[in-house]
N, C-alpha and C positions, 0 to 999 in steps of 0.2 A: 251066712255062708261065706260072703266073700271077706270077714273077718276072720272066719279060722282058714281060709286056704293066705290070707296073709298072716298070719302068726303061725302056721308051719311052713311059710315057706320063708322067714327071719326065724326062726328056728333052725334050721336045715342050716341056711346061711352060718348062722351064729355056730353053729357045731363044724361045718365045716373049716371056720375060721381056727375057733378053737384046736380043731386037730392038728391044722398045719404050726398053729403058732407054737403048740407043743412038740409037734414034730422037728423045728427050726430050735427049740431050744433043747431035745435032748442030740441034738446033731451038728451040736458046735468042735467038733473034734476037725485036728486039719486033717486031708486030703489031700494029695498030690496026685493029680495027671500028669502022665508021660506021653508027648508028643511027641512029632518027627524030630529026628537027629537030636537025640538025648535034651531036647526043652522040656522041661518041668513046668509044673504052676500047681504052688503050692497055698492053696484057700481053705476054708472051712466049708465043711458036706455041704451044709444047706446050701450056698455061695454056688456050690458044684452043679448040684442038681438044681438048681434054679436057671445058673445060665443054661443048663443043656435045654433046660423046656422051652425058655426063650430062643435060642436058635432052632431048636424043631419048628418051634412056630413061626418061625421065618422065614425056612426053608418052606413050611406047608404052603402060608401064603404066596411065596413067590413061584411055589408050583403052579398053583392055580390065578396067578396074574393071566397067563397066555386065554385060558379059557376065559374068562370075567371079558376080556377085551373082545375075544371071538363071539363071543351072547350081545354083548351091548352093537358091535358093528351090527349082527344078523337083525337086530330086535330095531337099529334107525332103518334097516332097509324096508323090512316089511309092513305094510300098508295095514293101518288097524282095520279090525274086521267091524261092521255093522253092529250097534248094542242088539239082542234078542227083544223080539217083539211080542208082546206081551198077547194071550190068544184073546179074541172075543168073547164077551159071555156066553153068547147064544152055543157059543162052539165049544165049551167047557164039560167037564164031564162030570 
């Protein structure tokens, strides 16, 4: 069992590799972005769409910097709680 959930899941993998690699090679045409005050930038699609995902995710993580800090300050303040204590037999049901 835990050999077929790792051969579909390097499966999966391997197909999604494949789609983008193919995606990257029929999407070699240039593309020009127009930015502020007539800047251009003149790359190939994939080039394009790649860097925007990389800034998304840059932007997303530095959204979530503020919170990550506000969890970890809360989490050194508060006092761990006692582990659960396991019941007696006699008291079992």
């Amino acid at each position: 069992m835990k050999n077929l959930m790792w051969l579909l899941q390097n499966t999966l993998k391997a197909a999604i590799f494949f789609t983008l690699f193919a995606f990257a090679l029929n999407n070699q045409h240039d593309a020009v972005v127009h930015f502020f005050f007539g800047t251009t930038w003149q790359a190939p699609l994939v080039l394009v769409v790649l860097s925007a995902f990389v800034v998304g995710v840059a932007v997303g993580v530095l959204g979530m910097v503020p919170r990550w800090w506000r969890h970890r300050r809360s989490a050194k303040t508060t006092v761990p709680s006692a582990p659960p204590t396991t019941p007696d037999a006699t008291h079992g049901i």
